[in-house]
N, C-alpha and C positions, 0 to 999 in steps of 0.2 A: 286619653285615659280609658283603661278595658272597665268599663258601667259594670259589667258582671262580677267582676272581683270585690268591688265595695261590699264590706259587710255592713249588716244593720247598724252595728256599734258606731261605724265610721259615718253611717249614713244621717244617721242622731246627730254627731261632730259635726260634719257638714251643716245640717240645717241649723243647730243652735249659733256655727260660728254666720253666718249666714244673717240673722236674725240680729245680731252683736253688731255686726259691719253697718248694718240699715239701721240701727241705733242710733250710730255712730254719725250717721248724717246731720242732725240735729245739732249735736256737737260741735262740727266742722263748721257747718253754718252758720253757727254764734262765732268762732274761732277765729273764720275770716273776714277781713278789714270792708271787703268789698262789700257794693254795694251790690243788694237782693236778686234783682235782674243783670246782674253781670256773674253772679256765682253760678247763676242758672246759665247763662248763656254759656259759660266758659262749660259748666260740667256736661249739657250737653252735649258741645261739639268733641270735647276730650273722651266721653265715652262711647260717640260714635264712631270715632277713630278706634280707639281700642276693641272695640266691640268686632271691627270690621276685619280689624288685624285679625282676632281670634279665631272670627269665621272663616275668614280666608285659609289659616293654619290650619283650623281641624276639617278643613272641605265641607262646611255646613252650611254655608253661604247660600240660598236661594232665591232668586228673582220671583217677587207674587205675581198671579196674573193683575194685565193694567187694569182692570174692572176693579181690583182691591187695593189701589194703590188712594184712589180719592179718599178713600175708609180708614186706609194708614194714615194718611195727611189731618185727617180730622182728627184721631185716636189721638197721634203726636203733639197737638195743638192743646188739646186738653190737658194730656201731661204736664206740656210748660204752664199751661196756666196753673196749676195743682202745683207746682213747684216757685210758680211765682208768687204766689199766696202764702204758700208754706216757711219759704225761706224770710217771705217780709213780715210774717207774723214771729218771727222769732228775735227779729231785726227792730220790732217795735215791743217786743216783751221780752220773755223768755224760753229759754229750750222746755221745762219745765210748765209752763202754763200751755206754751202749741202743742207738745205730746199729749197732755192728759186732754185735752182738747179732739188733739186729731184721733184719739181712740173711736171716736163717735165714726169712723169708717166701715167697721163692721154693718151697724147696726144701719145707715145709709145706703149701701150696698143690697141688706137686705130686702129695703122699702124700693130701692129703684128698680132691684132686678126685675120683681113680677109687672112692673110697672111698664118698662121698656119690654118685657119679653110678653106682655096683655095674658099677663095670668092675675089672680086673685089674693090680695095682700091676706095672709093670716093675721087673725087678733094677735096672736103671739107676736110676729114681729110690730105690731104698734104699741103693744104696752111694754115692749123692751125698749125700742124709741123714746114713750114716756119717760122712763125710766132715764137714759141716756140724759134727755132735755135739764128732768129736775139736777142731776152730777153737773152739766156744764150750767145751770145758773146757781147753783151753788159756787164755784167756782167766780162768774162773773158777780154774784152779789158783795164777795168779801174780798176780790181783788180788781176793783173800779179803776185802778190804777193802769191795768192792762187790759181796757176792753178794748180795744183795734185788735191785740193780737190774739183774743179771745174770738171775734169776729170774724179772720181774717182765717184763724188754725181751723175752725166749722167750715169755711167755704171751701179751704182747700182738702177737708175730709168728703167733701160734700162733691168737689171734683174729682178727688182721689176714686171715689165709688162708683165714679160715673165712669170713669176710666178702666175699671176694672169690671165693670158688665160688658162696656161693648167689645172690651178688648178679650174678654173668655171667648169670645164667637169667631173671630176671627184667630184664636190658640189654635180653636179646634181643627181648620182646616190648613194653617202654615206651620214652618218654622218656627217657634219660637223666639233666636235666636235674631232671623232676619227679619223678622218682623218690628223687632223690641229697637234694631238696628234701623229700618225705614221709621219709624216711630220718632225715634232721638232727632235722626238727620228733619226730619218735618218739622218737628220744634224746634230745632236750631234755626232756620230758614226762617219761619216764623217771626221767631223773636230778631233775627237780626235784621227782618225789615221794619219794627216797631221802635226798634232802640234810637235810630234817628229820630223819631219824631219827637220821644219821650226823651233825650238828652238836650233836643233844642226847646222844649218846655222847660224843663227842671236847668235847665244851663250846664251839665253832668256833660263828661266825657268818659269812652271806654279806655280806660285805666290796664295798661300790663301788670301784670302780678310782679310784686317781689318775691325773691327767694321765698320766704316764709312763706306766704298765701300759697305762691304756684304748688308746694311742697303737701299744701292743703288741700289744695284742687284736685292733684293725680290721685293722692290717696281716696278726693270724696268719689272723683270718677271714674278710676281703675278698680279699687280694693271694694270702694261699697256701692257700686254700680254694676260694672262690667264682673269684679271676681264671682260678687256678692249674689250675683244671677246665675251664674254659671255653675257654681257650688251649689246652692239651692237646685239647682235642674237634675242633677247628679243626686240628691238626697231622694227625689220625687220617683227614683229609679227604682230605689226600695220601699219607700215610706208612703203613704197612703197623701193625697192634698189634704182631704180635713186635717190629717196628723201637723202637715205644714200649717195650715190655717190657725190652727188651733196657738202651735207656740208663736208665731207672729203676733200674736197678742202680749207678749211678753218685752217687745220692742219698744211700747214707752217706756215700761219698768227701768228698762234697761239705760233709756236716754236719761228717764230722771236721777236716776240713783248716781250717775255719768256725770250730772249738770251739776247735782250736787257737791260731789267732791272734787271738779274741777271749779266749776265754778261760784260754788258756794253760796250756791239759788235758795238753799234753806231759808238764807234771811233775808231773799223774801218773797218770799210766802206765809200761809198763815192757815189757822185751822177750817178754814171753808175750802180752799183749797184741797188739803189732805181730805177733808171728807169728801166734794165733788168726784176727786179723782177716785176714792176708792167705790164711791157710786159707779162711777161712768166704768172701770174697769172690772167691778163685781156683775153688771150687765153684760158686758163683754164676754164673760167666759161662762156664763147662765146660759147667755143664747150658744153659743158654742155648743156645750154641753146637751142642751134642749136639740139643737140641730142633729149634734150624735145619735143622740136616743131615735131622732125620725127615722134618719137615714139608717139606722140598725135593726128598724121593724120590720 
């Protein structure tokens, strides 16, 4: 596709559908039958097949040097965990308690980066943290019923953050594309050396999808993986990252409101809940904003 031709308008479309698709995961993950560590295992390797296709198609494809391949291996390994977290916190509660939950990414992200890059944390970012804590035990105080997945949706924000410091470092000097692709293939490999161990523990075996599930799968792997990256990369051509950054915050909205009128998570939940959430995502788009204003000075 000629990058140059996209107008801003289209470019808008692109990121908000973009933001809708990664929603969407959340969804798909309650959706399908399977168990946590096999959704993960299957979306991995289904997207890095696709993924490999597309590079191959549009000749983007590039080998990193071996010096950044042990960095890829680790980056990849952290994602699965962030996904294996992610998907079993939704698998032991709801779409709707791991999103407002995983919101806490932002502000994570915030607290790791000067942390790993040995720069000097601002007050700013720790009374927005504050901030976050009191929304997610508001949440934990009045829905006791779901604290694993309460637990479970923080760790994997908490990975989710961690994955996205080290992996900005390593943006800046590859591919995106082939990187995001040595990444996937690393936590595939990963996870399918652990599944034996953790299937002759639990007595579990790795399950083919039926029709319906697999149905589930390409969409979670192809459309809100591999499209859902690709189209976002294409928006970033026009569009500023803070401008991305910013509606990605709009991604639980999106799951909850989702979870809602499919699944009809309304009842249950409760007004700690709605208030948590509207704490932890009213943070969210503070610090955003607070961040605009620096970067604008």
């Amino acid at each position: 596709m000629n990058t140059a031709a996209i107008t801003t308008k289209r470019a808008y479309l692109y990121m908000h559908l973009s933001i809708l698709l990664w929603g969407l995961t959340g969804i798909l993950g309650k959706a399908i039958t399977l168990g946590f560590e096999q959704i993960v295992w299957y979306r991995m390797l289904i997207s890095a097949l696709g993924l490999f296709i597309l590079l191959r198609y549009t000749q983007a494809f590039k080998l990193p040097p071996a010096k950044e391949i042990g960095k890829l291996y680790i980056v990849g390994c952290i994602i699965m965990i962030h996904w294996i977290l992610f998907y079993a916190a939704i698998k032991v509660s709801n779409v709707s308690i791991t999103l407002s939950c995983f919101s806490s990414i932002t502000l994570f992200t915030a607290l790791l980066e000067p942390v790993i890059n040995k720069q000097r944390i601002q007050r700013t970012e720790i009374f927005f943290a504050i901030i976050i804590i009191a929304g997610i035990y508001l949440i934990f105080a009045f829905q006791r019923l779901y604290v694993w997945g309460i637990v479970l949706a923080v760790l994997s924000a908490l990975f989710g953050s961690l994955f996205t410091v080290l992996n900005k470092r390593l943006l800046n000097n590859h591919s995106a594309g082939s990187i995001t692709f040595y990444e996937l293939t690393a936590g595939f490999l990963l996870l399918s050396a652990c599944l034996p161990f953790y299937f002759n523990y639990t007595g579990q075996t790795l399950v083919w999808p039926d029709l319906q599930n697999m149905m589930l799968l390409l969409v979670l792997s192809l459309l809100c993986t591999v499209v859902a990256f690709t189209i976002s990369l294409l928006a970033l051509k026009k569009l500023s990252a803070f401008t991305l950054n910013l509606a990605v915050n709009l991604e639980p909205l999106y799951s909850i409101v989702l979870a809602i009128l499919i699944f009809e998570e309304d009842k249950m939940l409760n007004t700690g809940f709605y208030a948590g959430t509207a704490i932890i995502l009213f943070a969210v788009f503070l610090h955003a904003w607070q961040q605009r204003n620096y970067l604008t000075k």
